[in-house]
N, C-alpha and C positions, 0 to 999 in steps of 0.2 A: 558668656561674653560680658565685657563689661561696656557699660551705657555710655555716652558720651558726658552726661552731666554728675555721672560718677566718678569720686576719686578714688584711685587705686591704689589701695596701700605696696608697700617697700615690696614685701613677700609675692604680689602680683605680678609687679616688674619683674621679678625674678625669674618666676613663672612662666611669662609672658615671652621673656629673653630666651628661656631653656625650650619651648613648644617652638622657636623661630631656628631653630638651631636644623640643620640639613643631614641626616644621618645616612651612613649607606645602611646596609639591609640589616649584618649581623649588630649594628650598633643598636637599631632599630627593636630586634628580636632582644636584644641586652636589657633595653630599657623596659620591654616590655613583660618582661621574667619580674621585674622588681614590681612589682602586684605581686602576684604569685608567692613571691618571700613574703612580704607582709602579709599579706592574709592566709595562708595557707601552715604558719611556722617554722617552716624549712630552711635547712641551710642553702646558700650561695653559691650555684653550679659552676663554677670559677672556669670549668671545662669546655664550659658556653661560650667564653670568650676568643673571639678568632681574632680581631685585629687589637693595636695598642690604646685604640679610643673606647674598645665595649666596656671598660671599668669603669669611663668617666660617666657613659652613656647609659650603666646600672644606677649609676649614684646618683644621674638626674631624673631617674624615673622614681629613686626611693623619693627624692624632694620634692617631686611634685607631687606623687601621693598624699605623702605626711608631713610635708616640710613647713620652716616659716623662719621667719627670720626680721629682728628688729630693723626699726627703720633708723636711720644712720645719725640722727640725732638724738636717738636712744642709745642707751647701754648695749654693749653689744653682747650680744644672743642668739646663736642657729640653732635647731633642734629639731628632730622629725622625729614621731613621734609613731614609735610600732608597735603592735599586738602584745607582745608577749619577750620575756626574759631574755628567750633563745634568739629571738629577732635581734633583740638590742646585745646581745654577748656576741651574735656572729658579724653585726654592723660596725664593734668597736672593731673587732679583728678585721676586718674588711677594709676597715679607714687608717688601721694602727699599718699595714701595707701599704698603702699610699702615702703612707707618711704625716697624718694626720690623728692627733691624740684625744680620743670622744671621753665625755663622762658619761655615766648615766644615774637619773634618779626616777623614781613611781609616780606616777600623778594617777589616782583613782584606779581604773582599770588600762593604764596603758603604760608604756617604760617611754622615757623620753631619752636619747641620746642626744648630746648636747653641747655645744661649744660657747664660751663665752670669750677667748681672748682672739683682739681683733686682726690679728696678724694668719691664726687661723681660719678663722671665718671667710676673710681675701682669699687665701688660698683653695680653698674649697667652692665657692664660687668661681674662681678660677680653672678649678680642676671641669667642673659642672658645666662650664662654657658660656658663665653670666660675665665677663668680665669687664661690660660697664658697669652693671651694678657695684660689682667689687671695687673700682675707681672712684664711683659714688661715694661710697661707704669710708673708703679711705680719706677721700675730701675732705669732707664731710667731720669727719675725725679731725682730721689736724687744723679746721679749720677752727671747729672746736675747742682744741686743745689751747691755739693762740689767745683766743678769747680769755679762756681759762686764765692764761699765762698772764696779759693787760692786767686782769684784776685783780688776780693775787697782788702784781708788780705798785697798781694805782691805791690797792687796800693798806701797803705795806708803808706806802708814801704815807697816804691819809695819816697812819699811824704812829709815822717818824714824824710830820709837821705838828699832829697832839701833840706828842712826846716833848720835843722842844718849844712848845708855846708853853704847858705846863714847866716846865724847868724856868723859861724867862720869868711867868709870873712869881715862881717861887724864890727868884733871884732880887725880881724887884722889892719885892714885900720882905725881904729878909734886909735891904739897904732900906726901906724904908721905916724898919725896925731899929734900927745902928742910927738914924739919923732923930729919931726924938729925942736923943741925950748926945754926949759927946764921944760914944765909941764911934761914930761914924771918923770925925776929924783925928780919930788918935789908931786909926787902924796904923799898919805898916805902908811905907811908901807905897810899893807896888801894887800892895793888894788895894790901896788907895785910889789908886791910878786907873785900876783898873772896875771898881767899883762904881767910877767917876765917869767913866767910858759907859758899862753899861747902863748907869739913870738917866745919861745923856742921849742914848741909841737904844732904845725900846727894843726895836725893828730887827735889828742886826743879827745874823746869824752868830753863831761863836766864829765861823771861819772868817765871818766879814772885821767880827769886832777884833779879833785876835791880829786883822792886817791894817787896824787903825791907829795897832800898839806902836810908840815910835819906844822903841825901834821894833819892828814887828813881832810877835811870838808866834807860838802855836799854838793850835786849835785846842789840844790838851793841855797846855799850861793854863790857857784863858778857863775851862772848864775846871782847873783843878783848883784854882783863886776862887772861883763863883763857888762852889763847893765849900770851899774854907771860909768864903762870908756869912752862909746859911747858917754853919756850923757854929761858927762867933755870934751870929743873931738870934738863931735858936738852941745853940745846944743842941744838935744835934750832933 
């Protein structure tokens, strides 16, 4: 039992969900053979099953044995965890009929069969009868995800605002080069013009400065004059 002043982790809940679950007899007698698989090596008496629910009602008895499963702010991960080879070769096959794809790898003395992608793990909690958890789990995820999504979107800003405050400064400091001698006053009209625009408008974006042009231009023309001032100032 868990205490009241105890937290329960994810894999509890599950737990907790699957032991609430109301079975008739044979589903009952189902789950209770998955002991007997795990600890004894045996294959899955499939012949045991009388009604359409006793395969779900095996697969919640293998997970409460062995089972565990991350909590939904983690990586996703199910795995249960049985005796021996034949356990985990006959549980893939068993899951690969329900239409569920297991891996399996060794840890120490035990084989772990094991799901990581999150669209399966839903389903098999699903299958298992947890199915708030599995709603959890999915929240949970795509709540996630969004998150994920903001910061990439706010990192990427962050990183075009750099971008063009470095480019300004290198626009300024290049007209600020052209103006200690007289290639400033002897540039080309336009490129003039608009060199004259940017000393004047620190601030301005290229799209702001490009709609100040009379008559206006575009955002890559104005870019492509700043470009060609650096170029006359530095050599480049």
């Amino acid at each position: 039992m868990i205490k009241q002043d105890e937290k329960i982790t994810f894999t509890g809940q599950v737990k907790e969900a699957l032991l609430s679950i109301k079975e008739k007899k044979c589903c009952k007698k189902a789950r209770a053979n998955a002991e007997s698989f795990i600890c004894d090596n045996a294959l899955i008496e499939r012949e045991n099953f009388v009604c359409d629910e006793c395969k779900n009602a095996f697969l919640r008895g293998v997970f409460l044995k062995c089972g565990s499963v991350n909590a939904p702010d983690k990586r996703g991960h199910l795995e249960m965890k049985v005796g021996s080879e034949m356990n985990a070769d006959e549980m893939c096959i068993f899951l690969r009929e329900m239409g569920l794809e297991a891996k399996v790898s060794k840890r120490r003395e035990k084989y772990l069969v094991y799901f990581k992608d999150g669209d399966t793990i839903f389903a098999l909690l699903s299958l298992m009868g947890a199915q708030k958890c599995a709603f959890d789990l999915v929240n949970t995820q795509i709540e996630k995800n969004i998150r994920n999504n903001v910061n990439r979107v706010n990192n990427c800003e962050m990183a075009n605002m750099q971008k063009s405050a470095n480019a300004t400064v290198r626009q300024l400091e290049a007209i600020k080069e052209l103006m200690k001698d007289e290639r400033f006053e002897n540039l080309p009209e336009k490129l003039l013009y608009t060199a004259t625009l940017r000393r004047d408008n620190p601030d301005l974006s290229l799209t702001d400065l490009a709609l100040i042009h009379e008559p206006p231009i575009t955002k890559s023309c104005v870019n492509h004059r700043l470009e060609k001032l650096i170029k006359i100032a530095f050599g480049e």
